[in-house]
N, C-alpha and C positions, 0 to 999 in steps of 0.2 A: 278290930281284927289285927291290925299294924298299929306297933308303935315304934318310932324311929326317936332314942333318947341320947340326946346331946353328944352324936357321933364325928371324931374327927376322923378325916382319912387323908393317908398322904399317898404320893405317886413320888416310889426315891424318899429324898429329901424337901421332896415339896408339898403341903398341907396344899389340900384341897379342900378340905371341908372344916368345920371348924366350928363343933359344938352346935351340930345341926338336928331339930329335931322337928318331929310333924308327925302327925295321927290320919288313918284313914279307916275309918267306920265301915261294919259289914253293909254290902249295897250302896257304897257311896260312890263317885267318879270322883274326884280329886284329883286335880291338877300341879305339877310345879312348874312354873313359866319363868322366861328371863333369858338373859342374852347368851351368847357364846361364850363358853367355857365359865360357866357360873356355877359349873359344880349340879347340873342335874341329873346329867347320866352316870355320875359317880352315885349320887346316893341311890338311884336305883341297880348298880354293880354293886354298892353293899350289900343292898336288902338279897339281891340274889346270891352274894360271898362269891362274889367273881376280884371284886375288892375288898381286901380286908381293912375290921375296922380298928384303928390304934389305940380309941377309947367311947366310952360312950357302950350302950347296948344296942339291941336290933331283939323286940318281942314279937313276935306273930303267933297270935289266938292266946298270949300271954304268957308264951314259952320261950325263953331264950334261944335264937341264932347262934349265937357266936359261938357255940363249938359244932355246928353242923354246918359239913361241909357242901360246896355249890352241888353237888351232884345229887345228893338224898334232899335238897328242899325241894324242886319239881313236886316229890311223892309227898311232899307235905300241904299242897296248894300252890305253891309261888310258881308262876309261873314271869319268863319276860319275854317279850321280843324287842331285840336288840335294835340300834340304830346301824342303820344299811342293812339290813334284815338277815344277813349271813346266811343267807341259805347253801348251801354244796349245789353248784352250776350243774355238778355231771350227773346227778343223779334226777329222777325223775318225781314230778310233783307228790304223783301218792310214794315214794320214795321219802322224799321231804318230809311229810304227813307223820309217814308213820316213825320216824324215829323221834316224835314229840311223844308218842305213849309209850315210852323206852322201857318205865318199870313194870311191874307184873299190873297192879292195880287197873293202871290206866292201858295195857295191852288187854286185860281181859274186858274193856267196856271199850275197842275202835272200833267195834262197827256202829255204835253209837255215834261216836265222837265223827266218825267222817261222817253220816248222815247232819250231824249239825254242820259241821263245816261246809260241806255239800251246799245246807239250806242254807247258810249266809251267803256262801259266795260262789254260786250257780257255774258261774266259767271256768271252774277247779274241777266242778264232776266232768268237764266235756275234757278236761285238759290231765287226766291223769296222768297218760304215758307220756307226755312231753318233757324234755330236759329243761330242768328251772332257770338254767343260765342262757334259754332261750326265749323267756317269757319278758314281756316289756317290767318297766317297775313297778306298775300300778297292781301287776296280775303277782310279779315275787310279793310284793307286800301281803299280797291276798295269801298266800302261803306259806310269809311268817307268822303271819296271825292266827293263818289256820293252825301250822304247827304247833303256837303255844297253846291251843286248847285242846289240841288230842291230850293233852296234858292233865285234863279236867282241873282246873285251875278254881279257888275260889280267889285268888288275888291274881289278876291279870295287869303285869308291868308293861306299859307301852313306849317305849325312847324314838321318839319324832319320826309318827307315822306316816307323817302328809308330806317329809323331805325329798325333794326333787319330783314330787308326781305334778303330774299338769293338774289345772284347777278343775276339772270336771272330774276327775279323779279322787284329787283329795277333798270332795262333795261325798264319794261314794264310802272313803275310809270312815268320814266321822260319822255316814247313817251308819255305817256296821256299828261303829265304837256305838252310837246312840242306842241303837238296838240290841245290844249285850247288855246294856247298860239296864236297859226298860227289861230285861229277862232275868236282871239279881244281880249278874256280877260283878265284884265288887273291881273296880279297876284303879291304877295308878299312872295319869297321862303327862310323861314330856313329849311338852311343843313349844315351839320357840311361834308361832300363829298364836297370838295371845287371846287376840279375839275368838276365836274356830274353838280354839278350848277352853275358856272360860264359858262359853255360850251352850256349851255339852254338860259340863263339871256340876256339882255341888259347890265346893268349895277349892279354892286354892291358895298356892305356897308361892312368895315371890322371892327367888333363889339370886344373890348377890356376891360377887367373890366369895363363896364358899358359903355364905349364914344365908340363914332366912332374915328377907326387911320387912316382908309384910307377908300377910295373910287375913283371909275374909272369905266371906261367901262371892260368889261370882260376882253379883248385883254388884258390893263393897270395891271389887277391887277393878270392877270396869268404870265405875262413878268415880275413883281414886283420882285427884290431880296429880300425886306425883307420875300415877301408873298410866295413865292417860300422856303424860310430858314424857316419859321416860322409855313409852314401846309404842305408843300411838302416834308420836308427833302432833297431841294437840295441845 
């Protein structure tokens, strides 16, 4: 479905990435893990063209990105929820919701799309009219998420969805991610929780100043000595 071919990207004058590439399969969860500022939520701002790429391509369903702009991918599948989930404070949940099905497609199929989001995340149908910049984080995350799928998304980009929630919390993020997961969608997860997401995933990408150093199936890259010394402390 995704293929990310040997893309560098810079921020200014400074490379951030650097001949970075990785594949994510229809129906897979694929993870890229790794420290701060390692360059993962860059390459998920490429694939969305929030970042542009200097070289290298960006295929989804085998069609080149790179001359389509952030706004028309949404209506092609890609969907992301950003890191700190940007939702608009003043406006109200299903406010929030519904500017995820912005274009005509995914307007003509919301009542759909909020009856799913609804059935994932049950405390959104009680909480329509409330203002999202009054909702604790655990409930905004539930409503970034919900907004990337009014979207009807087949690739759903996730950038560090368990960030600042308490641990009972980010229990409930990764049943949802689990359970989109077990219903087809194909997803793409940064988390800096290496364990939380590999233990969800198929496969993942281990993201190093800018390259990829490793990759393997989950099983490969939690048995890994380096990966194990290097995020695990063992």
């Amino acid at each position: 479905m995704l293929e990310v071919r040997d893309i560098d990207v810079f921020y200014g004058d400074a490379q951030a990435l650097y001949g970075v590439g990785c594949t994510v399969a229809g129906g897979e969860l694929v993870t890229l893990v790794g420290a701060n500022g390692a360059g993962k939520t860059t390459i998920l701002r490429a694939i969305a063209g929030i970042r542009p790429v200097a070289r290298g391509d960006l295929l989804f369903e085998g069609e080149s990105l790179r001359k389509v702009p952030p706004h028309r991918r949404p209506g092609l599948g890609i969907a992301l929820v950003p890191e700190g989930r940007e939702l608009w404070p003043q406006l109200t949940v299903r406010e929030n919701l519904e500017l995820g099905a912005y274009d005509s497609p995914a307007r003509a199929r919301a009542t759909e799309s909020f009856a799913q989001v609804y059935d994932l995340f049950p405390k959104l149908k009680d909480r329509t009219g409330q203002l999202a910049g009054s909702m604790s984080g655990g409930e905004q995350q539930m409503v970034a998420i919900g907004r990337a799928l009014m979207s009807r998304p087949r690739l759903l980009m996730m950038d560090e969805p368990s960030l600042g929630l308490a641990p009972l919390v980010v229990g409930q993020m990764f049943a949802a991610i689990r359970r989109l997961h077990a219903d087809g969608l194909t997803i793409l997860l940064v988390e800096q929780n290496l364990v939380r997401a590999l233990k969800v995933a198929d496969r993942g990408y281990v993201i190093e100043t800018g390259t990829v150093s490793l990759t393997g199936t989950s099983e490969q890259l939690l048995s890994n000595p380096t990966v194990r010394a290097a995020y695990l402390g063992l």
